[in-house]
N, C-alpha and C positions, 0 to 999 in steps of 0.2 A: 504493500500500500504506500501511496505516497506521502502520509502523514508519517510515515514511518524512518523514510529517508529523510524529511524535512525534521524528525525530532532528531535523529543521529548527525547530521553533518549543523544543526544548528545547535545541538547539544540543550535542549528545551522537553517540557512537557509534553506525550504524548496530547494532553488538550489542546495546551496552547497550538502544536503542530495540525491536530485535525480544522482548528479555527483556520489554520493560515491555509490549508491546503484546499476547503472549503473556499476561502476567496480567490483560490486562486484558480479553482475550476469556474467560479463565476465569472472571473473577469473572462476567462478562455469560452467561456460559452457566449456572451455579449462581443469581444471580438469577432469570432465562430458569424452571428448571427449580423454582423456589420458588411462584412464582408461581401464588395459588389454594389452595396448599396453608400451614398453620397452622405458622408458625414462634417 
């Protein structure tokens, strides 16, 4: 899982990791859904 490598190489809580890796699939899904279209 990727909150998994972001608690290891950030050396951070499992939590705090799944929060960030959560924002990080949002921003990549809003990218994802920009994409083509005029921003």
């Amino acid at each position: 899982m990727i909150e998994d490598t972001i608690a290891e190489a950030g050396d951070i809580s499992l939590c705090k990791a799944k929060l960030i890796a959560d924002a990080l699939k949002e921003t990549y899904d809003i990218i994802e859904r920009s994409q083509g279209e005029e921003i």
